[in-house]
MOPAC internal coordinates of N, CA, C and O (Angstrom, degrees):
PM7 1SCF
backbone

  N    0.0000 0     0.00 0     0.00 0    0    0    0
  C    1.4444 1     0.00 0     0.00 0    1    0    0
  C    1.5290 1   108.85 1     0.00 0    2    1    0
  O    1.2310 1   115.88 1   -42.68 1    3    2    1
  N    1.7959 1   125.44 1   137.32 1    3    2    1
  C    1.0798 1   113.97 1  -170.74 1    5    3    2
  C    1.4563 1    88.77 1  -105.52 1    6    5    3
  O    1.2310 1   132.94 1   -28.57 1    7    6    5
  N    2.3528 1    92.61 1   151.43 1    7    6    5
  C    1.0861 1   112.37 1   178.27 1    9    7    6
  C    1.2168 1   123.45 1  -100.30 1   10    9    7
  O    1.2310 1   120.94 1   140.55 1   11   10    9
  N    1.0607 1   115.80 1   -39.45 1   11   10    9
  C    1.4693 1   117.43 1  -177.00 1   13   11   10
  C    1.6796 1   118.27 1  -135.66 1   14   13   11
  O    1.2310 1   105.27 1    60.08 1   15   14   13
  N    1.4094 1   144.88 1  -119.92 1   15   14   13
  C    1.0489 1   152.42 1    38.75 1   17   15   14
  C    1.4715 1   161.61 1   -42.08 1   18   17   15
  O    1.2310 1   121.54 1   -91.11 1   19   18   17
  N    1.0365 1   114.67 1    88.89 1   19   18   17
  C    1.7278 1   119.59 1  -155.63 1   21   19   18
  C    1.6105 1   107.62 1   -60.99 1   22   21   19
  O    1.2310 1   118.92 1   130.95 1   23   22   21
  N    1.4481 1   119.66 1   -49.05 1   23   22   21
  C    1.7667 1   110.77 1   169.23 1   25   23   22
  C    1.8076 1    85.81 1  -151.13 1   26   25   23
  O    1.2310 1   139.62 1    -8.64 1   27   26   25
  N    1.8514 1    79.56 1   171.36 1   27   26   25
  C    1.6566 1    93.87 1   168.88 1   29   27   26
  C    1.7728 1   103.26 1   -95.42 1   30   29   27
  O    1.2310 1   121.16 1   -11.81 1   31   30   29
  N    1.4136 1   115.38 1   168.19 1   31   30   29
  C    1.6631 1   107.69 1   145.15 1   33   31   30
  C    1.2342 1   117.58 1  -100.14 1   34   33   31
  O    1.2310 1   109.87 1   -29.88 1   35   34   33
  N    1.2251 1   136.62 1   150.12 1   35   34   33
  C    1.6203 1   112.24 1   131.90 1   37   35   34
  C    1.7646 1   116.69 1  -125.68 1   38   37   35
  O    1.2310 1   130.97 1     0.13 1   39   38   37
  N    1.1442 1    96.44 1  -179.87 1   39   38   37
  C    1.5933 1    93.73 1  -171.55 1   41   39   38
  C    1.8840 1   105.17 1   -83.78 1   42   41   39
  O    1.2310 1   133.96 1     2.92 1   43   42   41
  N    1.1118 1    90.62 1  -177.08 1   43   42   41
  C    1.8141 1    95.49 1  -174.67 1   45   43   42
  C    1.3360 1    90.71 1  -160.74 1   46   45   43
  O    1.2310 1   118.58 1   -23.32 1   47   46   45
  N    1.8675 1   120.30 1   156.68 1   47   46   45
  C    1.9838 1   105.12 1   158.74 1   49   47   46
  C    1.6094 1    77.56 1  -107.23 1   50   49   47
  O    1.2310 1   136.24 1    -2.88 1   51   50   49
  N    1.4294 1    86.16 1   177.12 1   51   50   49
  C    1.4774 1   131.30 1  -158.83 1   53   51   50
  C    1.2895 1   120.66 1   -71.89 1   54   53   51
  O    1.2310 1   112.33 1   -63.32 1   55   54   53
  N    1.4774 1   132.08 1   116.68 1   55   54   53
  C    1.2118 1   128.77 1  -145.55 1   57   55   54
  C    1.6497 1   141.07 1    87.09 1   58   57   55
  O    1.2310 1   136.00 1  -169.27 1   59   58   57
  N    1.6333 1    86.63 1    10.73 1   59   58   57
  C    1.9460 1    88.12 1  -153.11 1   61   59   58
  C    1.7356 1    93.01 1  -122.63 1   62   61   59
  O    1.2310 1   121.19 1  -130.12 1   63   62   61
  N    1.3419 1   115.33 1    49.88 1   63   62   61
  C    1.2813 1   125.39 1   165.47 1   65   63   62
  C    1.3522 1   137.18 1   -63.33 1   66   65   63
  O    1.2310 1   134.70 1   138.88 1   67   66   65
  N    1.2464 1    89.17 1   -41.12 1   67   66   65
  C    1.6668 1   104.16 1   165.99 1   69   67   66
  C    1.5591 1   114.30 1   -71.35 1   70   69   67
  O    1.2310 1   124.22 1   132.96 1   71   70   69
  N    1.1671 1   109.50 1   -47.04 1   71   70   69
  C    1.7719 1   106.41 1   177.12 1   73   71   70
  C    1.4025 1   108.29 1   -43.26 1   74   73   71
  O    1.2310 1   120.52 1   116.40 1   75   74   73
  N    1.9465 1   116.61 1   -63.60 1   75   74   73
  C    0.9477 1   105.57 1  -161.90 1   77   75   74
  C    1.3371 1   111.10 1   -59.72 1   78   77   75
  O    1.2310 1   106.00 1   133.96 1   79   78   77
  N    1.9071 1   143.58 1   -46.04 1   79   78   77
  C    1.1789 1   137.45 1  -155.07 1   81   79   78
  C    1.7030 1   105.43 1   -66.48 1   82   81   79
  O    1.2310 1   119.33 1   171.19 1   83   82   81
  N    1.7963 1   118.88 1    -8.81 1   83   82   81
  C    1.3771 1   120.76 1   167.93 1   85   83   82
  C    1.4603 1   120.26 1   -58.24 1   86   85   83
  O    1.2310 1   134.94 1   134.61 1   87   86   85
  N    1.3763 1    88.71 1   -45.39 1   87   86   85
  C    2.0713 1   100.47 1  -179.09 1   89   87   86
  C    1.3463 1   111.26 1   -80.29 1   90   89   87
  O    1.2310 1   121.98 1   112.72 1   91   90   89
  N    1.3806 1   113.82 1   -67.28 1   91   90   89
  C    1.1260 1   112.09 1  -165.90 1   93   91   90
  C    1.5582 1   126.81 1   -85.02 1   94   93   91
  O    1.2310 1   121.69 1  -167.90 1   95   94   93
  N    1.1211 1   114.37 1    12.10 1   95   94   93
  C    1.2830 1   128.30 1   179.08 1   97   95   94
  C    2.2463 1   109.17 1  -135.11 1   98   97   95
  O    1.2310 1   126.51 1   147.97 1   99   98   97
  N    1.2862 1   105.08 1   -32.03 1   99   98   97
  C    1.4535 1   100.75 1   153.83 1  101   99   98
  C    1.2976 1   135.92 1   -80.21 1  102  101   99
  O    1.2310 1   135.14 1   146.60 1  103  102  101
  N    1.5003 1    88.32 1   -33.40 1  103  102  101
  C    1.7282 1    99.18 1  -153.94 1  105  103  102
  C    1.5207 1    94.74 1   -95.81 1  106  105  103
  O    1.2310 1   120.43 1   130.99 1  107  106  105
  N    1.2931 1   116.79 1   -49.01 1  107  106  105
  C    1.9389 1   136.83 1  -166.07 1  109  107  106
  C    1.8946 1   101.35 1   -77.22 1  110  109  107
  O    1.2310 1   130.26 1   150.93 1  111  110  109
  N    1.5508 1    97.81 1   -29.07 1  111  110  109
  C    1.6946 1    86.27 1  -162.20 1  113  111  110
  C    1.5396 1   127.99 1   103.26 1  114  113  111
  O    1.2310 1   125.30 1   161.07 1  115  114  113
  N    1.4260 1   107.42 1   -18.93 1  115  114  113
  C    1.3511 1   112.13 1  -144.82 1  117  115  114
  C    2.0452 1    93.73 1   -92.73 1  118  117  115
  O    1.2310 1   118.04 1   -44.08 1  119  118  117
  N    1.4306 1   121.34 1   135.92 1  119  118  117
  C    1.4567 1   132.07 1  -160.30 1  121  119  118
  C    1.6562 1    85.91 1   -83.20 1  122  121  119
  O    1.2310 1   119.48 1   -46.30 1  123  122  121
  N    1.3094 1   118.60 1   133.70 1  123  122  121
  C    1.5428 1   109.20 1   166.65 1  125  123  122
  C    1.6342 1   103.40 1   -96.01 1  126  125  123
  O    1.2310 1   129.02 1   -23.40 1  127  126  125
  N    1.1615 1   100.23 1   156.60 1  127  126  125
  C    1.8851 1   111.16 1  -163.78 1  129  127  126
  C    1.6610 1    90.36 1  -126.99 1  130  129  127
  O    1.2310 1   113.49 1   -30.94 1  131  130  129
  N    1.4546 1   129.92 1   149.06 1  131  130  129
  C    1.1556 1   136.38 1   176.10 1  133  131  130
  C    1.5042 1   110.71 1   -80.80 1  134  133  131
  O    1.2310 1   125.65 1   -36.60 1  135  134  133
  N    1.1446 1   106.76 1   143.40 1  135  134  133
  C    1.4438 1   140.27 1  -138.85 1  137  135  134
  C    2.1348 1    77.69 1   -99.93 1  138  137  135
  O    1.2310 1   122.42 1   -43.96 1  139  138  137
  N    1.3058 1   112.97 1   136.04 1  139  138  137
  C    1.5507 1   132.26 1  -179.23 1  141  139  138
  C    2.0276 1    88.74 1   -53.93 1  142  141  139
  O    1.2310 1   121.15 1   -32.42 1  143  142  141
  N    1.6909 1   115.41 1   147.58 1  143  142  141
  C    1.0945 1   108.40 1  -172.94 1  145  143  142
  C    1.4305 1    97.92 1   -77.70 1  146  145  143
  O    1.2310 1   106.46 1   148.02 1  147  146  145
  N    1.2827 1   142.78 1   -31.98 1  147  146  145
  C    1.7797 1   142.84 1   177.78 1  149  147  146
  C    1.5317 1    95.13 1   -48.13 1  150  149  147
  O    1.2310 1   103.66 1   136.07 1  151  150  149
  N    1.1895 1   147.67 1   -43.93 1  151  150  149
  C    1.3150 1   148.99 1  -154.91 1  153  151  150
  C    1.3620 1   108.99 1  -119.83 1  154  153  151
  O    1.2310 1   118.78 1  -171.60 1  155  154  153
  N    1.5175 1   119.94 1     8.40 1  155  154  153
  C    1.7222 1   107.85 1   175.25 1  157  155  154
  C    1.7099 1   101.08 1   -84.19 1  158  157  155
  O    1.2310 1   125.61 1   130.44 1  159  158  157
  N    1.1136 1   106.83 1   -49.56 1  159  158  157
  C    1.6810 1   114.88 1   177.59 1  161  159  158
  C    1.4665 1    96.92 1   -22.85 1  162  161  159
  O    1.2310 1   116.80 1   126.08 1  163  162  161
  N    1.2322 1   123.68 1   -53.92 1  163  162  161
  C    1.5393 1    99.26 1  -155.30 1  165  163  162
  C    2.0450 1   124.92 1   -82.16 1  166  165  163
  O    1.2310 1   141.42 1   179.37 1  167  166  165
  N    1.7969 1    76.03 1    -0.63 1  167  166  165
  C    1.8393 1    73.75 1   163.55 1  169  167  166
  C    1.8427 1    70.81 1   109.05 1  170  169  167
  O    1.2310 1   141.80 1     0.35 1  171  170  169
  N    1.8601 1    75.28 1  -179.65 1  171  170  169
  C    2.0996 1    92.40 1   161.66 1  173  171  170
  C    1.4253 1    79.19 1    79.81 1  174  173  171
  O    1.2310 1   126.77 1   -28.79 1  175  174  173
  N    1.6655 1   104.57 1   151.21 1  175  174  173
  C    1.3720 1   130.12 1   172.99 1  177  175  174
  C    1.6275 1    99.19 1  -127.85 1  178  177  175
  O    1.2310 1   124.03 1   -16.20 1  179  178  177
  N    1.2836 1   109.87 1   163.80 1  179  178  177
  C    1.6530 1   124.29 1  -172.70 1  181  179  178
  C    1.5270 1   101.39 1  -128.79 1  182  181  179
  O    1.2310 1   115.21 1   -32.72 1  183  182  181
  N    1.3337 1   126.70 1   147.28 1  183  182  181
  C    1.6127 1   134.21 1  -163.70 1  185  183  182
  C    1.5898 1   118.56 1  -143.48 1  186  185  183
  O    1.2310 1   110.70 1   -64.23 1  187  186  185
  N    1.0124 1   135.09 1   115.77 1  187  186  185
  C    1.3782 1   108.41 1   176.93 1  189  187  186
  C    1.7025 1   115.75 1  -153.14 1  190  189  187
  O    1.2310 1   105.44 1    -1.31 1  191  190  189
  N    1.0113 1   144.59 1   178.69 1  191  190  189
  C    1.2750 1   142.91 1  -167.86 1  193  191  190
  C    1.5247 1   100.80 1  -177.73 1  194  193  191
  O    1.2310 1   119.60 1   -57.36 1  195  194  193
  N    1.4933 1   118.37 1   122.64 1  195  194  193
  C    1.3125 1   135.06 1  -178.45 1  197  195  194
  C    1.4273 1    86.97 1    48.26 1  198  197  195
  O    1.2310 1   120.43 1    44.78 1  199  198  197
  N    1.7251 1   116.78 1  -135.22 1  199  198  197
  C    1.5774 1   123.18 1  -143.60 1  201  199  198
  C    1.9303 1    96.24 1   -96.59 1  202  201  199
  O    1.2310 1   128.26 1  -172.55 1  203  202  201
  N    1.0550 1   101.70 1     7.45 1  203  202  201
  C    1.6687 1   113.76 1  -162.17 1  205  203  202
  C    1.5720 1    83.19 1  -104.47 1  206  205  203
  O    1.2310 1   128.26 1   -68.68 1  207  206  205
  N    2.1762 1   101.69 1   111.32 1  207  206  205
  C    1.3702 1   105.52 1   172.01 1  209  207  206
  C    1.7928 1   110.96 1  -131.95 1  210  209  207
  O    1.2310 1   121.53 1   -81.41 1  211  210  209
  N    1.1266 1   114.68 1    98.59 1  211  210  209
  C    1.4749 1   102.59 1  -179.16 1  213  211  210
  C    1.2439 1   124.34 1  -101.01 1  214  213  211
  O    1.2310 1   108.27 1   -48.95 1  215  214  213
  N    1.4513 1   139.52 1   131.05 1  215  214  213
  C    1.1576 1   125.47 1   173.90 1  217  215  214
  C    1.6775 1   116.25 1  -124.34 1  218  217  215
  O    1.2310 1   133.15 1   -24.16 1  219  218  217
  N    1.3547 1    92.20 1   155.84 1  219  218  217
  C    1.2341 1   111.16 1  -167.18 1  221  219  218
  C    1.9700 1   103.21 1   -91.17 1  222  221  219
  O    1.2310 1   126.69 1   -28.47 1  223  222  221
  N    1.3157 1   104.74 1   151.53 1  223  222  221
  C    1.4548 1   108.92 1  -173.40 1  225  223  222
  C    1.2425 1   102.29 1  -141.61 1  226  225  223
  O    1.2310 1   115.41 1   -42.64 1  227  226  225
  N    1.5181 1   126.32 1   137.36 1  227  226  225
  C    1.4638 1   109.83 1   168.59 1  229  227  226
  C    1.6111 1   106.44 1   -93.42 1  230  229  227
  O    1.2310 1   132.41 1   -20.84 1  231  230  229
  N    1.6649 1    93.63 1   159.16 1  231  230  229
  C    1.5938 1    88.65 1  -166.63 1  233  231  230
  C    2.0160 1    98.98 1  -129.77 1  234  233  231
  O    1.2310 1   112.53 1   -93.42 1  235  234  233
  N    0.6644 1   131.71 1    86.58 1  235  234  233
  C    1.6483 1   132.21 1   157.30 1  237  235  234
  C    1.5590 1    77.61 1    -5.27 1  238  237  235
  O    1.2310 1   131.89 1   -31.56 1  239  238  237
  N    1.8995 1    94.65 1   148.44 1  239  238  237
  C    1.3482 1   124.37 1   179.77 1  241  239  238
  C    1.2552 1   110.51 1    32.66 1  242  241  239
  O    1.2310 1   115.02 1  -123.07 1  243  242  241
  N    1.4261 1   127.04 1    56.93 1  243  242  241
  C    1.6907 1   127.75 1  -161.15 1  245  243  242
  C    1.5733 1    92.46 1   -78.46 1  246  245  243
  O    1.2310 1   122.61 1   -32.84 1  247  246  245
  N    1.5523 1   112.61 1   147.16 1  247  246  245
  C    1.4282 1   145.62 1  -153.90 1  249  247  246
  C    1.5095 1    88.04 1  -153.13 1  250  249  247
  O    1.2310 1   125.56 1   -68.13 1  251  250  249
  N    1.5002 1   106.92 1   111.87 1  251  250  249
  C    1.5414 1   114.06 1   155.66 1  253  251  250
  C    0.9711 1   123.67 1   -82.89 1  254  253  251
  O    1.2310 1   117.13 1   -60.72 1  255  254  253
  N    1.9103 1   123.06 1   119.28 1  255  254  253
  C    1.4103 1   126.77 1  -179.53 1  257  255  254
  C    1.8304 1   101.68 1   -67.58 1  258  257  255
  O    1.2310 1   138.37 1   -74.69 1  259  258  257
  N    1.1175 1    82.01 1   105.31 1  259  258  257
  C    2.1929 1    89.85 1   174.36 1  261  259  258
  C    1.3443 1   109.04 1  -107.95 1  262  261  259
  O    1.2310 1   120.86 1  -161.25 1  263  262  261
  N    1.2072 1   115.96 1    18.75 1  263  262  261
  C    1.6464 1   120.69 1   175.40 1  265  263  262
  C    1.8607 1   111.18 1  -130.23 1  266  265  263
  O    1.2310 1   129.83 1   125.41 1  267  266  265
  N    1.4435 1    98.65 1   -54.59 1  267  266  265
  C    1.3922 1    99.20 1   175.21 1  269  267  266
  C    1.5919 1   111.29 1   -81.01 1  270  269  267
  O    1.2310 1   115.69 1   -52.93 1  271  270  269
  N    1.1937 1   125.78 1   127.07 1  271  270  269
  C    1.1447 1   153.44 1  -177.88 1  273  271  270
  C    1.6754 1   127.10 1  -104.89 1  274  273  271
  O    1.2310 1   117.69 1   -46.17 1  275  274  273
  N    1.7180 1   122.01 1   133.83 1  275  274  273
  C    0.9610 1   117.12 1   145.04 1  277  275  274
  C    1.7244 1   104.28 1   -80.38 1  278  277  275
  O    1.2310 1   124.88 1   -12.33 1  279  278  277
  N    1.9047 1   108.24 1   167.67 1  279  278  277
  C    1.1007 1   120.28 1   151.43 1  281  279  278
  C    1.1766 1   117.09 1  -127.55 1  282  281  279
  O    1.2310 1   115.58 1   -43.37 1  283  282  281
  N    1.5510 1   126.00 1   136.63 1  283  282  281
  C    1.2256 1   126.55 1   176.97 1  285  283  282
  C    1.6921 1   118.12 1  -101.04 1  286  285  283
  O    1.2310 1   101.09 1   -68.13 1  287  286  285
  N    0.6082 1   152.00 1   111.87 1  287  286  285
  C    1.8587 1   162.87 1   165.79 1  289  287  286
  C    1.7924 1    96.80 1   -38.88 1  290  289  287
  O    1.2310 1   122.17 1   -57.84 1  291  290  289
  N    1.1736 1   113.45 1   122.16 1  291  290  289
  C    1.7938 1   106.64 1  -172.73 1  293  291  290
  C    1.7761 1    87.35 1  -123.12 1  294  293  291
  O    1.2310 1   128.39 1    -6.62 1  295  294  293
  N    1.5174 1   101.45 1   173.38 1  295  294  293
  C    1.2037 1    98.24 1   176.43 1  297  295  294
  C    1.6262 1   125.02 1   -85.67 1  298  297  295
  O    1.2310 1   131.55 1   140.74 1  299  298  297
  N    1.6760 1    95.30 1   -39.26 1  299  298  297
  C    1.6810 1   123.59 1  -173.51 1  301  299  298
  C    1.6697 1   102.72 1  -122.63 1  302  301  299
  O    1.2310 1   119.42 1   -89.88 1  303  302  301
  N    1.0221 1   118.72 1    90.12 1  303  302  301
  C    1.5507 1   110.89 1   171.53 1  305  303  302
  C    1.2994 1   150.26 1   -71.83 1  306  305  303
  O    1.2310 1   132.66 1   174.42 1  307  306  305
  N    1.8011 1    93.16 1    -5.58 1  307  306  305
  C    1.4426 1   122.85 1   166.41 1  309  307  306
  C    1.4840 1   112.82 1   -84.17 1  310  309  307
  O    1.2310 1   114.39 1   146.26 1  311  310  309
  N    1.5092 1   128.23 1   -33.74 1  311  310  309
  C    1.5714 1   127.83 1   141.54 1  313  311  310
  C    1.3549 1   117.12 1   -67.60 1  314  313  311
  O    1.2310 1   108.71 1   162.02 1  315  314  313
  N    0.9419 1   138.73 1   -17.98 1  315  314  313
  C    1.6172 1   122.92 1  -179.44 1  317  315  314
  C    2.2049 1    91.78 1   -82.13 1  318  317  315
  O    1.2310 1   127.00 1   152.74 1  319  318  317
  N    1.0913 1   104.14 1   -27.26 1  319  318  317
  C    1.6702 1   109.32 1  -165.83 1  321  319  318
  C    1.7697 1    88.77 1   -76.14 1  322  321  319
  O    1.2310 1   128.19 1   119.46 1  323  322  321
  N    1.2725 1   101.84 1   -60.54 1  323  322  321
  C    1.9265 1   103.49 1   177.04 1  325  323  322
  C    1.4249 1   104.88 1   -33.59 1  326  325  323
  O    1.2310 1   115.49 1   111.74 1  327  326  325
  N    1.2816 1   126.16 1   -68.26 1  327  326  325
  C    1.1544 1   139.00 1  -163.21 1  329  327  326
  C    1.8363 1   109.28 1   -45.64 1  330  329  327
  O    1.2310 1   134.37 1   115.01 1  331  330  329
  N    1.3278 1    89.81 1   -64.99 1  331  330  329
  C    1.4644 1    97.87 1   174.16 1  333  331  330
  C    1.6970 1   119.09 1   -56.66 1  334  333  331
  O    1.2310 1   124.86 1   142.48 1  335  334  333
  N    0.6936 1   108.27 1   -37.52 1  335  334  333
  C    1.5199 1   114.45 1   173.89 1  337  335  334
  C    1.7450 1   117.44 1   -50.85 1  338  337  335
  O    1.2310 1   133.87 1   120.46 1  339  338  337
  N    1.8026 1    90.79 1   -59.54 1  339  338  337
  C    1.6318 1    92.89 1  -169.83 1  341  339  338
  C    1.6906 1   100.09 1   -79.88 1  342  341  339
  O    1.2310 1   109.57 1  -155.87 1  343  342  341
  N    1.7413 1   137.16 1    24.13 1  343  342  341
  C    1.0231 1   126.42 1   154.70 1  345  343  342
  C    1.4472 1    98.96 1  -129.47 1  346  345  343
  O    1.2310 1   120.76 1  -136.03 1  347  346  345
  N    1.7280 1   116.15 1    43.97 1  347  346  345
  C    1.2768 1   120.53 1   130.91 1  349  347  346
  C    1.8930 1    91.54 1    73.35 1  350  349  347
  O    1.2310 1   116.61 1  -155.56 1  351  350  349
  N    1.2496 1   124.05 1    24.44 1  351  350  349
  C    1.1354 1   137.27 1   178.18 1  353  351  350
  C    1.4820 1   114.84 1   -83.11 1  354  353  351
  O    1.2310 1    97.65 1  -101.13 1  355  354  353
  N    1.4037 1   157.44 1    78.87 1  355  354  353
  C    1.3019 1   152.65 1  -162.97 1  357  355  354
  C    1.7313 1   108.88 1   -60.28 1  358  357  355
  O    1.2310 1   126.66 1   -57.50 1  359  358  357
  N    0.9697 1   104.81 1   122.50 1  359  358  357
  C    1.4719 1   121.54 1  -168.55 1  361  359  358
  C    1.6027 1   108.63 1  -106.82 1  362  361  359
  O    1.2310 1   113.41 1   -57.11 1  363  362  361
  N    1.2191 1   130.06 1   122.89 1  363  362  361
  C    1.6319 1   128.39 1  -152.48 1  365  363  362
  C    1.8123 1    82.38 1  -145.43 1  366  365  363
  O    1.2310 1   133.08 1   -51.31 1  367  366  365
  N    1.7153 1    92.34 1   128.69 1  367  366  365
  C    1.4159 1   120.21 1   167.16 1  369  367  366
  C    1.0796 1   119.32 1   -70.87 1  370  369  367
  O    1.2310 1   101.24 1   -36.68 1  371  370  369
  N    1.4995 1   151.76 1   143.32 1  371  370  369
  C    1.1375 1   147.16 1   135.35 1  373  371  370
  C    1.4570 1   125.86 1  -109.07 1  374  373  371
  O    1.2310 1   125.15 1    -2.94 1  375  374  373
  N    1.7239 1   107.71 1   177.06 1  375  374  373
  C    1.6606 1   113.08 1  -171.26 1  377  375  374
  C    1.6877 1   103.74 1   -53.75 1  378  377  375
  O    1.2310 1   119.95 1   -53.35 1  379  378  377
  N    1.3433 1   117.70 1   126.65 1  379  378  377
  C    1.4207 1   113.60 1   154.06 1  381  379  378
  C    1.4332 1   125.34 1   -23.01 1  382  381  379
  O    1.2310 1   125.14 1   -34.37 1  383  382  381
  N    1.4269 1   107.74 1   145.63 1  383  382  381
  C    1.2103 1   110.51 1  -170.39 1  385  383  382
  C    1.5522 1   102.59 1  -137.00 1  386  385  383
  O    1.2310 1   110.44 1   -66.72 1  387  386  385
  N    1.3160 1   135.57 1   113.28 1  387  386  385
  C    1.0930 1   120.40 1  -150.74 1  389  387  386
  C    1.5076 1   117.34 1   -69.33 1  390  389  387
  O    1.2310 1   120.66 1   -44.84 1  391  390  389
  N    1.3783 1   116.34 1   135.16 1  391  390  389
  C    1.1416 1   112.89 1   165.90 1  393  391  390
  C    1.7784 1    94.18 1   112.68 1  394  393  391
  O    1.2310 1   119.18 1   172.48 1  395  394  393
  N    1.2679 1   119.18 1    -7.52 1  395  394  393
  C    1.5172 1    94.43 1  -153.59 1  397  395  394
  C    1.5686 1    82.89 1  -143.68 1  398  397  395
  O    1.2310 1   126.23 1    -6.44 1  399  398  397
  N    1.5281 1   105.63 1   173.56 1  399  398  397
  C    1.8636 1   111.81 1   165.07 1  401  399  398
  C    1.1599 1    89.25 1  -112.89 1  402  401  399
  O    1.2310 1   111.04 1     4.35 1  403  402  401
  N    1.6262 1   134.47 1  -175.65 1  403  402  401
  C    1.2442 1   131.32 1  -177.52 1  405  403  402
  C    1.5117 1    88.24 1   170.74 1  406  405  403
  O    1.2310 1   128.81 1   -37.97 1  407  406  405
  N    1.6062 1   100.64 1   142.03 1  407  406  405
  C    1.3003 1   115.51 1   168.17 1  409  407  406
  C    1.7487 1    92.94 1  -152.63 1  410  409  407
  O    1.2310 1   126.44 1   -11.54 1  411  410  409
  N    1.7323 1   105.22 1   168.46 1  411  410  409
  C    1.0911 1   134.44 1  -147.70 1  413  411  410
  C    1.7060 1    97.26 1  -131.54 1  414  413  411
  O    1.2310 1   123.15 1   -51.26 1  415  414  413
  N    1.2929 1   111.57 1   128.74 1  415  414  413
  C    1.8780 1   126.68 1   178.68 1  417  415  414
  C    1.1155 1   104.07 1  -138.77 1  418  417  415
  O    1.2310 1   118.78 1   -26.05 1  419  418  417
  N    1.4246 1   119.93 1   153.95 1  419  418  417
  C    1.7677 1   120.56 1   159.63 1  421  419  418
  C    1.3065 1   107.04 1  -125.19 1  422  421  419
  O    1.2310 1   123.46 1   -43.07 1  423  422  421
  N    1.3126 1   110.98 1   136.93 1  423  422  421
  C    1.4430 1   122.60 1  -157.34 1  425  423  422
  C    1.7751 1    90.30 1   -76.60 1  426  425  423
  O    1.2310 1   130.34 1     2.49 1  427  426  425
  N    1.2225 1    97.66 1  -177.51 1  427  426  425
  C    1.9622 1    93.86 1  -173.92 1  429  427  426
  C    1.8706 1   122.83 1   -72.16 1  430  429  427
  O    1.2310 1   129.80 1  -170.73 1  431  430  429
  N    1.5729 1    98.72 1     9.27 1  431  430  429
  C    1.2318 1    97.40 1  -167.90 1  433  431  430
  C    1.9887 1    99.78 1  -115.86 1  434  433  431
  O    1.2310 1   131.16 1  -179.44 1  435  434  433
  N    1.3299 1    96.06 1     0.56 1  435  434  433
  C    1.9155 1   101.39 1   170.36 1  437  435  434
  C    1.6460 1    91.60 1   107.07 1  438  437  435
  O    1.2310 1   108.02 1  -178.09 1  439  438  437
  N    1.7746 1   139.98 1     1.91 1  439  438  437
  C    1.4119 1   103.15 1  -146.19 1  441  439  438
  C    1.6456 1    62.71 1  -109.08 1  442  441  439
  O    1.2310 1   127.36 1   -28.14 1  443  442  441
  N    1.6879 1   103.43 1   151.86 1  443  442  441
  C    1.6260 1   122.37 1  -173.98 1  445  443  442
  C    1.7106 1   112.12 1   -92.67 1  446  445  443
  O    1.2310 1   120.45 1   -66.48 1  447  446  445
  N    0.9204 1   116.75 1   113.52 1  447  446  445
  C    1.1654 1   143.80 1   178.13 1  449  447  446
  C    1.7674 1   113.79 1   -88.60 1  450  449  447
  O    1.2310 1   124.46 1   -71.69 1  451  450  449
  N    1.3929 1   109.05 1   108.31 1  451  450  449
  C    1.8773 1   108.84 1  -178.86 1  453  451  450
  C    1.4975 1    98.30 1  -106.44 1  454  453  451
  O    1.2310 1   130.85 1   -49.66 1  455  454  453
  N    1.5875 1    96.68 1   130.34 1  455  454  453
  C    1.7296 1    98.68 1   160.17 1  457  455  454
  C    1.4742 1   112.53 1  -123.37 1  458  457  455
  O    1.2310 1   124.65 1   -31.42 1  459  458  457
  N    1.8487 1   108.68 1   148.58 1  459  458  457
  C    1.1492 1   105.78 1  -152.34 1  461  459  458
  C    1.6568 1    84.66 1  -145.56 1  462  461  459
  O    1.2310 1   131.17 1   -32.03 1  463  462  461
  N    1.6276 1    96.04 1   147.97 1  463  462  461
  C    1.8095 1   119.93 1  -167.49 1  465  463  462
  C    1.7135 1    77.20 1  -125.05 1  466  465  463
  O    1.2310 1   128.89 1   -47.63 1  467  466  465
  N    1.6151 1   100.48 1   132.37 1  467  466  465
  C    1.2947 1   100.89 1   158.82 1  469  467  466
  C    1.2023 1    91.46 1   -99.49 1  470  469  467
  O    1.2310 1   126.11 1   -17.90 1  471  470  469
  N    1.4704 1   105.86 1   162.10 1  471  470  469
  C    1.8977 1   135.96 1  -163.55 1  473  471  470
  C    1.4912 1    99.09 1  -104.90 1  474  473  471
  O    1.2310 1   120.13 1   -48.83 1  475  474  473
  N    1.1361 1   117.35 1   131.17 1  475  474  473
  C    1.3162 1   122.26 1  -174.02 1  477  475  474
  C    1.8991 1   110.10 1   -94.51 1  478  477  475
  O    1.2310 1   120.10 1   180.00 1  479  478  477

């Protein structure tokens, strides 16, 4: 029986380590933690903050998922939107979703990233 989610993946190409620790560790917040030494070889950085763990993988012939999505739950979404902005991050609205605010980013490698404020 599944319990939770333990991390997301997403893909990355090869060499682009530094980009990601710009977004997802400047822009997102998220602390990157070192990657197990059996699994550093292959590249990709790992990120996480409280129970929220994503890691990055490089992928030969990298294909940005721009449809399939993580979502992350933020606290303030009008600072997570600031944030993104002043690192030049394009921030895209979508249809309401009840209960929640939500906006839409793509991290520097095209894969789309939604963050979402539930509405009190």
């Amino acid at each position: 029986m599944l319990k939770t989610i333990h991390h997301v993946q997403l893909a990355m190409p090869e060499d682009h380590e530094n980009a990601a620790r710009s977004f997802y560790a400047d822009v997102l917040g998220l602390g990157e933690v070192p990657k197990p030494e059996n699994l550093a070889k292959r590249g990709g950085c790992w990120f996480e903050l409280g129970d929220v763990k994503v890691h990055l993988g490089v992928m030969q012939d990298f294909r940005a998922a721009t449809k399939a999505h993580p979502a992350f739950l933020v606290d303030d979404l009008a600072e997570m939107r600031a944030r993104c902005e002043v690192a030049s991050v394009a921030c895209i609205d979508d249809e309401p979703l009840e209960g929640f605010a939500r906006l839409y980013v793509f991290d520097p490698f095209g894969n789309r990233i939604e963050l979402m404020e539930r509405l009190r």
